[in-house]
Every structure is written in structure tokens, then in C-alpha cells.
LUMVO-244875 format. One record per residue (C-alpha): residue number from 1; x, y, z. Coordinates in steps of 0.2 Angstrom, whole numbers, plus 2048, in hexadecimal, padded with zeros to 3 digits. Example, Ala and Ser with C-alpha at 12.3 -4.5 7.8 and 13.67 -1.06 7.14 Angstrom:
! residues 2
     k     u     v     w
     1   83E   7EA   827
     2   844   7FB   824
***
This chain:
! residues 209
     k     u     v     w
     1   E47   0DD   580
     2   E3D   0D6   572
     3   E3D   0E1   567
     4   E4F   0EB   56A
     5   E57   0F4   55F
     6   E66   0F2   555
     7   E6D   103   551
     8   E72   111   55D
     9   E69   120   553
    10   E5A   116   554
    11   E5A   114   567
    12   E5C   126   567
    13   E4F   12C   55E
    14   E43   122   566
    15   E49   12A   576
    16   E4A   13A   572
    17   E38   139   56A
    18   E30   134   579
    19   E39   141   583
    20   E32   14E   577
    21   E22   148   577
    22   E22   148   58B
    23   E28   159   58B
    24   E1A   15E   580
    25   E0D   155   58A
    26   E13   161   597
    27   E13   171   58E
    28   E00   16E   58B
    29   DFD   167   59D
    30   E04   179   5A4
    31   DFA   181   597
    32   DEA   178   59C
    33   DEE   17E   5B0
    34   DF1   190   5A9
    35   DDF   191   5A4
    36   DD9   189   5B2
    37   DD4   178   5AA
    38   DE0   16D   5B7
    39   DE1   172   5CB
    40   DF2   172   5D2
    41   DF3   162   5D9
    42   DF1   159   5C9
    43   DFE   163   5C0
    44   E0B   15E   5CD
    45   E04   14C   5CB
    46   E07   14E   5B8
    47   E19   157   5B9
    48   E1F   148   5C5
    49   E17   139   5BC
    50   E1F   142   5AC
    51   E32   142   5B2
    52   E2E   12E   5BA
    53   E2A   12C   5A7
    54   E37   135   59E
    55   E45   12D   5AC
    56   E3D   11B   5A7
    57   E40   11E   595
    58   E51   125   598
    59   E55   115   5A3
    60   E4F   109   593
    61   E58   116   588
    62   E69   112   590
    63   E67   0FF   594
    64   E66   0FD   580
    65   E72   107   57B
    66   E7E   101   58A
    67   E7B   0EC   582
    68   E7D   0F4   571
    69   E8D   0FA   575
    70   E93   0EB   57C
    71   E8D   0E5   56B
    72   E9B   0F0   563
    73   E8D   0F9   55B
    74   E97   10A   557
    75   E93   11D   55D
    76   E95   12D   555
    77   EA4   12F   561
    78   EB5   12B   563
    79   EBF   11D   563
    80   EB7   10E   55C
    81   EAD   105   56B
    82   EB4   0F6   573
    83   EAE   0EA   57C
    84   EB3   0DC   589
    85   EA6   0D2   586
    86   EA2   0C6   577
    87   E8F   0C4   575
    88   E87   0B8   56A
    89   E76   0C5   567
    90   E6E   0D4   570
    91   E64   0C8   57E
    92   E77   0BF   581
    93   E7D   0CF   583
    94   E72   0D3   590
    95   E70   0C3   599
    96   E85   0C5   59A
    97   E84   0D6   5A3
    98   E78   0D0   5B1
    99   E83   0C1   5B4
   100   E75   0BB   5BE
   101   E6E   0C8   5C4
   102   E5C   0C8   5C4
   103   E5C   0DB   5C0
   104   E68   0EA   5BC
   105   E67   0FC   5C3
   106   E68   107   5B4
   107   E64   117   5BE
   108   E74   118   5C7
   109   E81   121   5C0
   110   E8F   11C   5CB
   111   E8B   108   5C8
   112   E88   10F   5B2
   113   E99   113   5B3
   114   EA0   105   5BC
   115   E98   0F8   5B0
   116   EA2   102   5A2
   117   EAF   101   5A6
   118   EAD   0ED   5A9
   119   EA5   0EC   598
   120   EAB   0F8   58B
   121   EBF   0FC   58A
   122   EC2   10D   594
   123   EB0   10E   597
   124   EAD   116   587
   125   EA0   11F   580
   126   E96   11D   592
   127   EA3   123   59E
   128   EA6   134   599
   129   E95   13C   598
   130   E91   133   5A9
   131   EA1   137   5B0
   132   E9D   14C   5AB
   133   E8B   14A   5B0
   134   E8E   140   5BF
   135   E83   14C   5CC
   136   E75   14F   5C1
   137   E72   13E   5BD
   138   E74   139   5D3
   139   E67   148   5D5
   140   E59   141   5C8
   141   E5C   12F   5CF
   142   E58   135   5E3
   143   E4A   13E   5D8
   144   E44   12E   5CE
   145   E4A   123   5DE
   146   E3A   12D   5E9
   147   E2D   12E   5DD
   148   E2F   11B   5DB
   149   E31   115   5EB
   150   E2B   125   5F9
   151   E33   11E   606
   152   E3C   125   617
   153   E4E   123   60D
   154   E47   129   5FE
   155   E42   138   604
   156   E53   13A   60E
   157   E5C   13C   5FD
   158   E4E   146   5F8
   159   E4D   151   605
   160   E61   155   601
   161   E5D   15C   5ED
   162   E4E   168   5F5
   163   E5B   16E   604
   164   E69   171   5F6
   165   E5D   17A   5EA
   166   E59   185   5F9
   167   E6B   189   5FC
   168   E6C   17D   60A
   169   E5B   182   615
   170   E4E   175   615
   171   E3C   17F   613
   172   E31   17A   622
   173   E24   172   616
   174   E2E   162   609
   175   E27   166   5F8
   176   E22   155   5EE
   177   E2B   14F   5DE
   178   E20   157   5D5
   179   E20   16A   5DE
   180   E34   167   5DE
   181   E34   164   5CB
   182   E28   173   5C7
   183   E34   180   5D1
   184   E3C   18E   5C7
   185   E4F   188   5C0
   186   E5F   190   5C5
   187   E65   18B   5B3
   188   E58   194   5A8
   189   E4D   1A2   5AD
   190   E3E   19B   5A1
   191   E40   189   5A8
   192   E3A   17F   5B6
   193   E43   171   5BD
   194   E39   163   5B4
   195   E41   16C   5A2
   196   E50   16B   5A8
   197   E4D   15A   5A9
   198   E4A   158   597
   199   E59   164   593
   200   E64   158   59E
   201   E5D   148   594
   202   E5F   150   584
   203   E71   153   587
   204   E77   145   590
   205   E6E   138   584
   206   E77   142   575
   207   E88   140   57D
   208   E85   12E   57F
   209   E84   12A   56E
***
């Protein structure tokens, strides 16, 4: 990452302006189909091209604060952050936590929480507000994880989140991503399930820091 960061608050902000502006950007999408100026095909395209954005820049989000915590760079939380490992610089850092590999999965909750608690003593300030947001964040990756990639075992996880919203019946026609993330939530009356979405990134990426 060329141009990384070095401060958490600055990671943040970055993150949390580009999820506002996404959010925004789909206020005045919804608008548009409201008077008439997009057909419903597009705004579906729109919603589900929307969350793959928002999810991309939550995944970047967390990869740099994740290496700057492992820099000892401090959160707002408590105790003081320490970590196992002894980098030289941010790019050190990173090549250290791949140990090789040529890539990391920073969409999986389960393997987030295993690398803190390898890295950073007691797996703090990651392992908590993964740990207490453990389902929602397995439910956006099967999300995330078919929009990218549409395939047969994709759609079998996906298939699970539609058949759980439905109260365990599967509808005779599979909505796409995009119908799924534009259905009414169960949360808030007002929302759909693309805003709670950006509700769940606000708050996670809060407690994270």
C-alpha cells in the first residue's frame, strides 16, 4: 500500500466518508427510480454493485488498521495495544502477516479473528467487535462471496441467508443480490437491507477503533 496511512482516525474517516458518500449515491439512485428515471433492473444492478463497493472499502478499511495495530499504533479503546510482532515499517508489517502468502482473506471473520489472536496480545481491539458481530459479518461475506464470484457454491450459501430471512421457506423464484439487498428490513421499518448494511459498517468499523 503506497500511500498507507499512519494514524487510526485517519483510516477511519476515509472509511466512513466513502461509505457516506455510497449511501448518498443510493438515496439519489431510489429517488431517480421513484420518478421514473431508472427501470427496475438497473436499480437492483445499482443496490448490488453499491454493497460490492462499500464491502471492498470495508475490506481495505480493516487490512490497514489490522497492520497498523500490529504497528502498536494506539485505539481509542482499552488496554494499550500489543503486538507479537516487531516490524521495521508498515510494508514489513505486512509482508510478516502473509508470511508467504501470496494473498490474505480479509473478508472472513472467523480467519480476522484467528490472525488476532496470533498477532496482537489477546486479540485486542479486533477480537471483540468480531467476536459480538460474528453472524453479521458471515451473512455479508456469503453476500459479498456471490456477487463476486456467482458460482454453484456461492449461491449455496446464498440461497441459506434468503431461506433464513423467509423464516426458513425458500421462495420458488431466488431473488439476485440485488432484489435480496433491496427487501424490507426486520430491523428498522424505514430501512431496506442494503441500509442496514451501512448501519452495520458504521458500527462495527466504530468499535474497531
Amino acid at each position: 500500500m503506497a500511500n498507507h496511512r499512519i494514524k487510526i482516525s485517519a483510516s477511519y474517516a476515509d472509511f466512513i466518508k466513502e461509505i457516506t458518500r455510497l449511501q448518498k449515491f443510493d438515496y439519489s439512485n431510489h429517488q431517480k427510480f421513484s420518478r421514473g428515471e431508472l427501470t427496475k433492473s438497473q436499480i437492483i444492478l445499482l443496490v448490488e454493485s453499491i454493497f460490492f463497493a462499500g464491502f471492498r472499502k470495508y475490506e481495505g478499511f480493516l487490512k490497514e488498521i489490522f497492520i497498523l495495530y500490529c504497528l502498536e499504533k494506539q485505539s481509542s479503546k482499552r488496554p494499550v495495544i500489543k503486538s507479537y510482532l516487531k516490524p521495521k515499517d508498515f510494508t514489513h508489517c505486512e509482508e510478516l502477516i502473509k508470511s508467504g502468502m501470496p494473498f490474505l482473506d480479509w473478508n472472513s471473520p472467523d480467519a480476522l479473528i484467528a490472525r488476532a489472536e496470533t498477532f496482537l496480545e489477546n486479540g485486542h481491539p479486533i477480537k471483540l467487535p468480531y467476536t459480538a458481530n460474528l453472524q453479521v459479518l458471515r451473512d455479508y461475506k456469503k453476500l459479498r462471496n456471490h456477487i463476486a464470484h456467482n458460482s454453484n457454491e456461492s449461491l449455496q450459501e446464498f440461497v441459506k441467508l434468503v431461506r433464513i430471512y423467509y423464516s426458513g421457506i425458500i421462495p420458488l423464484k431466488i431473488p439476485t443480490p440485488g432484489e435480496y439487498l433491496m427487501l424490507s428490513s426486520k430491523k428498522k421499518r424505514e430501512n431496506y437491507l442494503l441500509l442496514d448494511f451501512f448501519d452495520a459498517m458504521k458500527n462495527i468499523s466504530a468499535d474497531l477503533i
